[in-house]
C-alpha positions as a Markdown table, in Angstrom:
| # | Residue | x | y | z |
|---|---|---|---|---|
| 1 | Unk | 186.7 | 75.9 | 186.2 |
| 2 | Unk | 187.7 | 76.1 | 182.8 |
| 3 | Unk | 187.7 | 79.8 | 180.9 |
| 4 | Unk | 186.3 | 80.2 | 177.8 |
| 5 | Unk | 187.9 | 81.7 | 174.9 |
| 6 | Unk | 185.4 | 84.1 | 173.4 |
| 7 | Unk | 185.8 | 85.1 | 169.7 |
| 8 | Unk | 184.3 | 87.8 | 167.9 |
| 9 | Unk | 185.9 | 86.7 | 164.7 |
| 10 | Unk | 183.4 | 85.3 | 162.2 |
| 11 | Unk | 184.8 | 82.1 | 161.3 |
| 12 | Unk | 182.1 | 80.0 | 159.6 |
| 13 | Unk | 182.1 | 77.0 | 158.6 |
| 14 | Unk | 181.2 | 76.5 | 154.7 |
| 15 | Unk | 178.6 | 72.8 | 155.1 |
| 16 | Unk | 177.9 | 70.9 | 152.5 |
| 17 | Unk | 176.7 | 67.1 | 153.3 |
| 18 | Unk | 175.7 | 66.2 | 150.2 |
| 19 | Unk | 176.9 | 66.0 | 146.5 |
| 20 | Unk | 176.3 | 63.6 | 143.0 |
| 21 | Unk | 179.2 | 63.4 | 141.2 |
| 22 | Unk | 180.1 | 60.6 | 138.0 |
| 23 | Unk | 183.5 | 59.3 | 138.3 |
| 24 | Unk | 185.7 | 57.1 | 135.4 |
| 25 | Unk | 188.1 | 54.5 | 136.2 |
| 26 | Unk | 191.3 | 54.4 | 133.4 |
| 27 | Unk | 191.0 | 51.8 | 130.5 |
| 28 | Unk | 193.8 | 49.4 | 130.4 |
| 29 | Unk | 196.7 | 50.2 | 127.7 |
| 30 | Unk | 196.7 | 48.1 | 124.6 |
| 31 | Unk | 198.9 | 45.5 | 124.1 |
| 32 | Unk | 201.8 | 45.2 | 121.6 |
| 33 | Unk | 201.3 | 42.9 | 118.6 |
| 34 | Unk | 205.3 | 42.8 | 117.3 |
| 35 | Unk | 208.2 | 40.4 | 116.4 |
| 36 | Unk | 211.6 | 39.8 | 116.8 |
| 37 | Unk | 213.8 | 38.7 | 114.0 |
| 38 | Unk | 217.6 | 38.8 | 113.1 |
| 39 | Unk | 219.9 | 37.2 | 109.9 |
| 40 | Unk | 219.9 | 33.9 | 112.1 |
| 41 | Unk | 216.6 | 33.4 | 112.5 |
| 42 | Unk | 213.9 | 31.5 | 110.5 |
| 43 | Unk | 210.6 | 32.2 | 111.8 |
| 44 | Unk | 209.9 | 35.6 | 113.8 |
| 45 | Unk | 209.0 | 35.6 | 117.3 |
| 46 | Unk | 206.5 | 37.2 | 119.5 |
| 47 | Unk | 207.9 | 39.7 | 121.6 |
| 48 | Unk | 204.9 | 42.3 | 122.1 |
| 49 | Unk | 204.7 | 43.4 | 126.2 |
| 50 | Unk | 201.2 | 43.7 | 128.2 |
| 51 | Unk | 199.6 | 46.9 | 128.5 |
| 52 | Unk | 199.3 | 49.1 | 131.8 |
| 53 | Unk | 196.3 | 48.6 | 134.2 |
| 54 | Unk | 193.8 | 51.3 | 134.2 |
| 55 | Unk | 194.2 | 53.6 | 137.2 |
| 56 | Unk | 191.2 | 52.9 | 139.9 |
| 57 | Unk | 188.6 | 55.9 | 141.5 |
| 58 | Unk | 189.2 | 55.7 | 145.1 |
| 59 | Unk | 187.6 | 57.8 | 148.0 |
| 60 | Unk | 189.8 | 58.1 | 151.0 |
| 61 | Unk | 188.5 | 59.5 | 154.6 |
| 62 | Unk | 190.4 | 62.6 | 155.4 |
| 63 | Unk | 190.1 | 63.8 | 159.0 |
| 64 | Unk | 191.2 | 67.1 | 158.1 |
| 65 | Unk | 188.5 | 68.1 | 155.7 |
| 66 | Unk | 185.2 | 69.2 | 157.0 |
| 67 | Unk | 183.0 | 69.3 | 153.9 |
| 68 | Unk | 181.8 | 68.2 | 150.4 |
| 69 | Unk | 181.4 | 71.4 | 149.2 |
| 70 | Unk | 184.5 | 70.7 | 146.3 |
| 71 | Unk | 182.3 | 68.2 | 144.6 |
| 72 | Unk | 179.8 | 71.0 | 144.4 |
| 73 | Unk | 181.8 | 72.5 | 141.9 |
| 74 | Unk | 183.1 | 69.9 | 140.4 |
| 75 | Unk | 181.2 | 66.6 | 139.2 |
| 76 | Unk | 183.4 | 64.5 | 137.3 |
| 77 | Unk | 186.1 | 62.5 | 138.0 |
| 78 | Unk | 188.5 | 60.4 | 135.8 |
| 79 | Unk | 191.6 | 58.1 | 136.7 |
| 80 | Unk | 194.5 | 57.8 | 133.9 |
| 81 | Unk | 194.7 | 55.8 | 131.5 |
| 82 | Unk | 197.3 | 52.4 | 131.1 |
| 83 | Unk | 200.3 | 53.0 | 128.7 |
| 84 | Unk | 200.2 | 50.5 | 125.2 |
| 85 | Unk | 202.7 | 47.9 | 125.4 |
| 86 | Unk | 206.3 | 47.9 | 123.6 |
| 87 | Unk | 207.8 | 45.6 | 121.7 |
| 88 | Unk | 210.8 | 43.4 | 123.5 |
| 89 | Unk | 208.5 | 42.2 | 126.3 |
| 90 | Unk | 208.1 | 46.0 | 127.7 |
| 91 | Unk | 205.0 | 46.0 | 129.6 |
| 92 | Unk | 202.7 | 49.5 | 129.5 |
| 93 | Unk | 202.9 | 51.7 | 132.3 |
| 94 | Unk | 199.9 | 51.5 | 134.8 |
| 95 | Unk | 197.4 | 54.6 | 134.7 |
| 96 | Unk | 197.5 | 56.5 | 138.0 |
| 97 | Unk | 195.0 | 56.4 | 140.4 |
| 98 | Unk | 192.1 | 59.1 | 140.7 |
| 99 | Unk | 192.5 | 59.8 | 145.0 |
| 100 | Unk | 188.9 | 61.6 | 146.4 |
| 101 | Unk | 189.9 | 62.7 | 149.7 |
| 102 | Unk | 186.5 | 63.1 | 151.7 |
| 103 | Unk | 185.8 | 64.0 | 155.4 |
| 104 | Unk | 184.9 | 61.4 | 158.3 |
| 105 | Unk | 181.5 | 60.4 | 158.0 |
| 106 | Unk | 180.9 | 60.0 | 154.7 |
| 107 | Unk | 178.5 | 57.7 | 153.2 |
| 108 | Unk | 179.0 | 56.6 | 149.2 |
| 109 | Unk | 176.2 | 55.7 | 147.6 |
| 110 | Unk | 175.6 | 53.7 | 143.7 |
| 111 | Unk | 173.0 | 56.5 | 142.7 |
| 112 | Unk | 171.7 | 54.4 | 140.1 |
| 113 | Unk | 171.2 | 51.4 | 142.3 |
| 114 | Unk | 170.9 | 53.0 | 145.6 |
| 115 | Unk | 173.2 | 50.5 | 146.9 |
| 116 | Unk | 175.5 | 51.5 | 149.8 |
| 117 | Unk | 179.3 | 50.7 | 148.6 |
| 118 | Unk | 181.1 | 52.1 | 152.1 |
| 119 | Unk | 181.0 | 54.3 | 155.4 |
| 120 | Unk | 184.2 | 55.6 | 155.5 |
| 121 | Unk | 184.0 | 56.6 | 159.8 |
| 122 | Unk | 187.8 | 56.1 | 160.8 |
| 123 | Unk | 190.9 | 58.2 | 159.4 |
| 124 | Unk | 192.3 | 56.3 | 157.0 |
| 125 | Unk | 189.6 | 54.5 | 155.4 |
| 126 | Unk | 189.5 | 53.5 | 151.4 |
| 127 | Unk | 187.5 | 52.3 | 149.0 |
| 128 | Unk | 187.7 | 51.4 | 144.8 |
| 129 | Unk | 184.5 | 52.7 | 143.5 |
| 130 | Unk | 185.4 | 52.5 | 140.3 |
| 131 | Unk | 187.8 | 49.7 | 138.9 |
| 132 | Unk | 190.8 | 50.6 | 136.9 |
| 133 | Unk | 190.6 | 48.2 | 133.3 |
| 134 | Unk | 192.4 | 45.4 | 133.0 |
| 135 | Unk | 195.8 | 45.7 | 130.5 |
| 136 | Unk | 195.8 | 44.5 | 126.9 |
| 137 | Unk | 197.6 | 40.8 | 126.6 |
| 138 | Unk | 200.6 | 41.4 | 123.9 |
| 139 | Unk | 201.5 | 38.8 | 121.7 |
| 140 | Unk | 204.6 | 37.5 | 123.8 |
| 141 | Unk | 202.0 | 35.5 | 125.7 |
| 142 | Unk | 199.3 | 34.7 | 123.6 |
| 143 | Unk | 199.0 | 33.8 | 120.1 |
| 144 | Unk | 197.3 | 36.8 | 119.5 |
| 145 | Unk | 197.3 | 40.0 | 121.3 |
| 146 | Unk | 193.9 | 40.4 | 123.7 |
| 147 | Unk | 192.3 | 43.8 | 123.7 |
| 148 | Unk | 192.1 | 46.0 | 127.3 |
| 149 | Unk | 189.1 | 46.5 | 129.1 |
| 150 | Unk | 187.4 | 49.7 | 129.2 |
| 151 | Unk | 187.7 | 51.4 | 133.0 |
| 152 | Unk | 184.2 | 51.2 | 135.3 |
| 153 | Unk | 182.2 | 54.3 | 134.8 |
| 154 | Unk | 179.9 | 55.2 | 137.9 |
| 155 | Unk | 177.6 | 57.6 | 139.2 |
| 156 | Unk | 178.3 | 58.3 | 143.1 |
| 157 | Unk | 176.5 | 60.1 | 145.8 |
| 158 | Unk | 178.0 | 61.1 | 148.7 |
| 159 | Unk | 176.5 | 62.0 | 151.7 |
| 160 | Unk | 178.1 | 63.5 | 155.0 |
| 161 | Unk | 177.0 | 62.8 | 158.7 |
| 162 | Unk | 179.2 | 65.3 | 160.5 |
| 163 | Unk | 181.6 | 63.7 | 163.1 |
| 164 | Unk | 181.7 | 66.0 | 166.2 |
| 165 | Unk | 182.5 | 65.9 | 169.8 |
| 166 | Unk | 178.9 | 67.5 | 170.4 |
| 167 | Unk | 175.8 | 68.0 | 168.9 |
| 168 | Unk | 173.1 | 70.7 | 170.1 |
| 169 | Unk | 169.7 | 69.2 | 169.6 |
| 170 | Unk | 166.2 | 70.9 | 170.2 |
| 171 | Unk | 163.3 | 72.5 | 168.6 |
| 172 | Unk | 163.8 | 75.5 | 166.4 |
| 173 | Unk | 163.9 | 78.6 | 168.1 |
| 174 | Unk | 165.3 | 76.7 | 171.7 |
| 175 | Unk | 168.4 | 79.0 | 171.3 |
| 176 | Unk | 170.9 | 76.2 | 169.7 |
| 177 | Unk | 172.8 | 78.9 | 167.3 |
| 178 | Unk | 172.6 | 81.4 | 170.0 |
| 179 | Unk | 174.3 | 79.2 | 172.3 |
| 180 | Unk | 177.0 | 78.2 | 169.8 |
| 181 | Unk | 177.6 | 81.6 | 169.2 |
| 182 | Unk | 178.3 | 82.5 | 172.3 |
| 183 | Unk | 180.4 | 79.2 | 173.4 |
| 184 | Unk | 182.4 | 79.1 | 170.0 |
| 185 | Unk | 184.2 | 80.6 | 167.4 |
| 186 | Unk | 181.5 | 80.5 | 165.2 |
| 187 | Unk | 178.8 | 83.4 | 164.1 |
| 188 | Unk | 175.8 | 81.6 | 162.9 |
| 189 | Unk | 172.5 | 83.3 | 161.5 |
| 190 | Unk | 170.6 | 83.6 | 164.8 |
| 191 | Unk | 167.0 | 85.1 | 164.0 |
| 192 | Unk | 163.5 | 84.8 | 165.8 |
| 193 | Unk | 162.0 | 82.1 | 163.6 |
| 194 | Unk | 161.7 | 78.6 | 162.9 |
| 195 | Unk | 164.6 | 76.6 | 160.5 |
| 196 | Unk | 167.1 | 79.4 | 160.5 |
| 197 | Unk | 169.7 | 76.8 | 160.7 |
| 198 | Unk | 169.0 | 74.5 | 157.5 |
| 199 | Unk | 172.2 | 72.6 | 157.4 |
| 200 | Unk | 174.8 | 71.5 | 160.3 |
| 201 | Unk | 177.0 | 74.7 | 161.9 |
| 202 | Unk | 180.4 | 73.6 | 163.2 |
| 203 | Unk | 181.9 | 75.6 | 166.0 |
| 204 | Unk | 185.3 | 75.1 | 167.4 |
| 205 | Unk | 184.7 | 75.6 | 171.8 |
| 206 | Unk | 188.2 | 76.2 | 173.4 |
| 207 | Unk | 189.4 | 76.6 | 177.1 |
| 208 | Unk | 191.9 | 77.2 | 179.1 |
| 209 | Unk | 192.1 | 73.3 | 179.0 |
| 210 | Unk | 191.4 | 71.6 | 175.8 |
| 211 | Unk | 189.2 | 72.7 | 172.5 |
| 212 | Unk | 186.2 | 70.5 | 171.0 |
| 213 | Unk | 184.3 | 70.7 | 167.8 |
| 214 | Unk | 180.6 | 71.1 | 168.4 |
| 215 | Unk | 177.6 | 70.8 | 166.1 |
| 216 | Unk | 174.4 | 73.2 | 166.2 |
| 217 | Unk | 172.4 | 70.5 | 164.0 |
| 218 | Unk | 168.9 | 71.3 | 162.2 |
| 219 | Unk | 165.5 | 71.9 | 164.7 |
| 220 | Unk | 163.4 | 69.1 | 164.5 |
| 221 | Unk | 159.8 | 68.7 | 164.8 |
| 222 | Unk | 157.3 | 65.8 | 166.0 |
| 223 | Unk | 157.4 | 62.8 | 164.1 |
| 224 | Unk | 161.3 | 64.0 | 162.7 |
| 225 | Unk | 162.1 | 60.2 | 163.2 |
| 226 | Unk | 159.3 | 59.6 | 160.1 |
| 227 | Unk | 161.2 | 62.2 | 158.2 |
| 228 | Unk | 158.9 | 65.3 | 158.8 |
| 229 | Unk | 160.6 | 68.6 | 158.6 |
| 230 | Unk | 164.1 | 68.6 | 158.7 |
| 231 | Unk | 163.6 | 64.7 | 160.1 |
| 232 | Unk | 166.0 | 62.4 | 158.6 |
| 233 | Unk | 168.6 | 65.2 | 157.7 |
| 234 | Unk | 168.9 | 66.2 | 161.0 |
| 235 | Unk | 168.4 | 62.6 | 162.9 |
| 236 | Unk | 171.7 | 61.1 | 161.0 |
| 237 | Unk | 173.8 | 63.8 | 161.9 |
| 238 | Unk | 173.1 | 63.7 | 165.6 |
| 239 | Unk | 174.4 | 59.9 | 165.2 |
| 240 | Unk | 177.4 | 60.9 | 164.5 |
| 241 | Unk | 178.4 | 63.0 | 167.8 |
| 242 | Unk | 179.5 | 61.5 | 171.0 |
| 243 | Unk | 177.7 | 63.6 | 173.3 |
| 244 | Unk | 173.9 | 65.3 | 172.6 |
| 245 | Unk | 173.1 | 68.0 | 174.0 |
| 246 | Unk | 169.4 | 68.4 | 174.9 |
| 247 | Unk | 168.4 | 72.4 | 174.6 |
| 248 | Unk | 165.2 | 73.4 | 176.1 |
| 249 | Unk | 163.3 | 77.0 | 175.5 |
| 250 | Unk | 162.5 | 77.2 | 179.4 |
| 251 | Unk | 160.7 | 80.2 | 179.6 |
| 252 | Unk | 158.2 | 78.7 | 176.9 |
| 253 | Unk | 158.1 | 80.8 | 174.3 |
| 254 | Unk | 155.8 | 80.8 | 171.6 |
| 255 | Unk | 153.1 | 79.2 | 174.1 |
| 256 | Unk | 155.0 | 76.2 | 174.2 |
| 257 | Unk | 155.5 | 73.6 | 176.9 |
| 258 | Unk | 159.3 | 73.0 | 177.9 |
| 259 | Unk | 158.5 | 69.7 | 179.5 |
| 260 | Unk | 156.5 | 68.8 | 176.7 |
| 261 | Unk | 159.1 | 69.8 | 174.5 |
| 262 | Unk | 161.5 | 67.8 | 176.2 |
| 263 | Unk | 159.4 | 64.1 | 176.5 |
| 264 | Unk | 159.0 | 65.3 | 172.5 |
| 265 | Unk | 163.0 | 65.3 | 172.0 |
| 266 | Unk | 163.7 | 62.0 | 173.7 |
| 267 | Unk | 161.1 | 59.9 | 171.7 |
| 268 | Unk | 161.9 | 61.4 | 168.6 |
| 269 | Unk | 165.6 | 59.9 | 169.5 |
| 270 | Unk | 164.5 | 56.7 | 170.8 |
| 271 | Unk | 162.3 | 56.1 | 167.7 |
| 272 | Unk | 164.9 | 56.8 | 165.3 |
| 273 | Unk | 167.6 | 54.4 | 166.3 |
| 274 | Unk | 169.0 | 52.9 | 169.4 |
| 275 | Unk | 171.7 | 54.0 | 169.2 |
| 276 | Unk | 170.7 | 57.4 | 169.9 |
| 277 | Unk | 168.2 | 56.2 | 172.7 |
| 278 | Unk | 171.5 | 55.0 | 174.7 |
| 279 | Unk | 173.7 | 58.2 | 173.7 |
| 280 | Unk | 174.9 | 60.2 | 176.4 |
| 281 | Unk | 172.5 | 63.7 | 176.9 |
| 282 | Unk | 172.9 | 66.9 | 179.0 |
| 283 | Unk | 169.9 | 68.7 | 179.5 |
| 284 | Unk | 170.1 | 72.3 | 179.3 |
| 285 | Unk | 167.2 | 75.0 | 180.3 |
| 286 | Unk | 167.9 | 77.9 | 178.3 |
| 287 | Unk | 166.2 | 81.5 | 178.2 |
| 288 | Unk | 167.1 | 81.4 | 182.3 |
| 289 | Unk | 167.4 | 85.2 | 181.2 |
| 290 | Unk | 163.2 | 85.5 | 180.6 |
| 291 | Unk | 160.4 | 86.1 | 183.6 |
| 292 | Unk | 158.9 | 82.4 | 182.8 |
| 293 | Unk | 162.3 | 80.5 | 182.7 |
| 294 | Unk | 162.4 | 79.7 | 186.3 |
| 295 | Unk | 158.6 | 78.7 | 187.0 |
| 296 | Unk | 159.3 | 76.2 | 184.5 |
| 297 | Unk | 162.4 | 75.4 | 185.8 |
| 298 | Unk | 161.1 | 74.2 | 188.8 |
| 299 | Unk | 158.0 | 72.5 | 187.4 |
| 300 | Unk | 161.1 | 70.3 | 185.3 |
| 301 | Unk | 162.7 | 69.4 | 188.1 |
| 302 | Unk | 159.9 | 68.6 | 190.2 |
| 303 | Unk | 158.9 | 66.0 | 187.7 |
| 304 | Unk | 162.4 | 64.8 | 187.2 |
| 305 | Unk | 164.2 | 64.4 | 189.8 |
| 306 | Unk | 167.2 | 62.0 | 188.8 |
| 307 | Unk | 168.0 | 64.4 | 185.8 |
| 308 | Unk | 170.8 | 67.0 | 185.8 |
| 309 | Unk | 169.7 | 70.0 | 184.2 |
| 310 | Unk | 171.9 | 72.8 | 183.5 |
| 311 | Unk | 170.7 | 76.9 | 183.8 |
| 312 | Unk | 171.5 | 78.9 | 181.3 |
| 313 | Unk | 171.2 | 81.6 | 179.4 |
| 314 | Unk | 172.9 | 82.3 | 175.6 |
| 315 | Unk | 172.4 | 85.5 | 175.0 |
| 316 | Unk | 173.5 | 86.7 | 178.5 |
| 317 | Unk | 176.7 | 84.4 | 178.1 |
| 318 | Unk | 175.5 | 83.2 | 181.9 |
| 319 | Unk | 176.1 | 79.7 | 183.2 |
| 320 | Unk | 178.2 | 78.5 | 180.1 |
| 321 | Unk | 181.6 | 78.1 | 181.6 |
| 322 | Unk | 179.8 | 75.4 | 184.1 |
| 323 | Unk | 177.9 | 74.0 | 181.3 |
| 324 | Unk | 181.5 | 73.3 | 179.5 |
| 325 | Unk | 183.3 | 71.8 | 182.3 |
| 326 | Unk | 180.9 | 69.3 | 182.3 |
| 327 | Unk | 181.1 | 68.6 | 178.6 |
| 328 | Unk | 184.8 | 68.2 | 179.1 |
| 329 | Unk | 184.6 | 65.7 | 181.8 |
| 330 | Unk | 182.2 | 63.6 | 179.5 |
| 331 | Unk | 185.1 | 63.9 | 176.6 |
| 332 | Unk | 187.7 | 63.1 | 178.9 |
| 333 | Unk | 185.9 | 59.9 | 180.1 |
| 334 | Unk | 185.2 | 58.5 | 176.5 |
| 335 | Unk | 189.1 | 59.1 | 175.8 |
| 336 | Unk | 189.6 | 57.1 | 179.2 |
| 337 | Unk | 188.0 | 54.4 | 177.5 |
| 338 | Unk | 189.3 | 54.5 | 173.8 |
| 339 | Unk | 193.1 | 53.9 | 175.6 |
């Protein structure tokens, strides 16, 4: 059985999954208009060298950054310039690139057309959003020097699905931020009312064994899949996790039904996307700590039989470690099959 390492360090995670931001690509350089002559010659010849390139606007995915919160506090974004031409055939330095390093997950957006331009999902990913201008001509090659193009100008939205090994998923007040509290490094806001977690927490579990990132995601409500509530923001996150894990308030709080709550949770999944119908889910009963918990308990089980459902209780720290060995056998498996 693996141990859990319990912090009591606050170590949250500053989320932002979401920014605008207008970004400038370099115009090209100019190009040189000049002439060569000596004593010996009769008639002057063209010698004026090409401009430099504009530098391009290009968002790389980083796998060590979290978060958009830099473009928070920063919105714009310009490459450099290309270099003018020289006379003797000298061609312009090329401006240097603008480089956006953003985290996995991150979806750019043309806000003005609301057309997608990229998903960057793997480490390592790139895209030009904005392309550098093309250099002046100098008159070496043409009759005439040709002007540079100015450098793409574009307004970009970015938005952030949060790449995690697991994602906690469940009605507000189920106990998701208490449970990630208690498994993780993390300290989120827990509080006895609905939506205390507006935007994805990221905790950091580790063991004796291995460590895994894992996401306490937005509560959603009925008809979350028709972007009610918290809908759509929370739904694309839990995409983005390889593991879901279902929590269920099973002492029914509030006067709600756990197994209700549960049928609720799936078909909110299912009618999102399929790819979240076919994700893999652990179901856990949380609350085992209050008088109701186990009635219901046994009123869950007796109506579904074939499904593992895991006791627990946050707040009491009680049934975690078992709960986590289990999530690391599911990790270890998808590894198994990325080799």
């Amino acid at each position: 059985m693996s141990r859990i390492v319990f912090s009591n360090s606050l170590n949250l995670m500053a989320f932002v999954d979401s920014a605008r931001i207008v970004v400038k690509a370099g115009n090209g350089g100019k190009g040189c208009e000049s002439h060569y002559r000596d004593l010996w010659m009769r008639y002057p010849r063209p010698d004026g060298g090409n401009g430099g390139d504009g530098g391009s606007v290009i968002f790389v995915a980083d796998p060590h950054i979290q978060t958009l919160l830099d473009f928070r506090f920063k919105q714009h974004y310009q490459a450099k310039k290309g270099n003018i031409g020289s006379s003797k055939g000298s061609t312009g330095r090329c401006g240097e690139d603008c480089v956006l390093r953003v985290p996995l997950g991150t979806v750019i957006w043309d806000d003005a057309t609301g057309l997608l331009i990229r998903d960057l999902s793997t480490p390592g990913d790139r895209v030009v959003v904005a392309q550098g201008g093309r250099a002046g001509i100098g008159n070496m090659h043409r009759k005439f020097a040709v002007p540079p193009e100015i450098g793409v100008q574009r307004e970009i939205r970015l938005e952030l699905k949060v790449i995690a090994d697991v994602g906690l998923v469940g009605f507000p007040n189920a106990g998701k931020s208490t449970l990630i509290s208690s498994v993780s490094k993390v300290r989120s806001k827990v509080a006895n009312y609905p939506f205390t977690t507006k935007q994805p927490v990221l905790g950091i579990v580790e063991t004796d064994e291995v460590s895994f990132v894992m996401a306490d995601l937005p509560g959603l409500i009925e008809g979350a899949h028709l972007g009610k509530g918290l809908g759509y923001q929370f739904l694309k996150h839990a995409e983005r996790t390889n593991i879901l894990v279902q929590v269920i308030d099973m002492a029914g709080a509030e006067e709600r039904d756990p197994l209700k709550d549960y049928e609720t949770i799936l078909s909110e999944l299912e009618q999102y996307s399929d790819l979240l119908a076919h994700k893999h889910r652990i179901v856990v009963a949380n609350k085992m700590d209050l008088p109701e918990a186990k009635r219901h308990l046994k009123r869950f089980k007796r109506k579904y039989k074939n499904i593992q459902v895991f006791p627990v209780s946050a707040l009491d720290k009680k049934g975690l470690e078992t709960l986590v060995d289990e999530i690391i056998v599911i990790l270890k498996q998808f590894a198994a099959h990325r080799i």
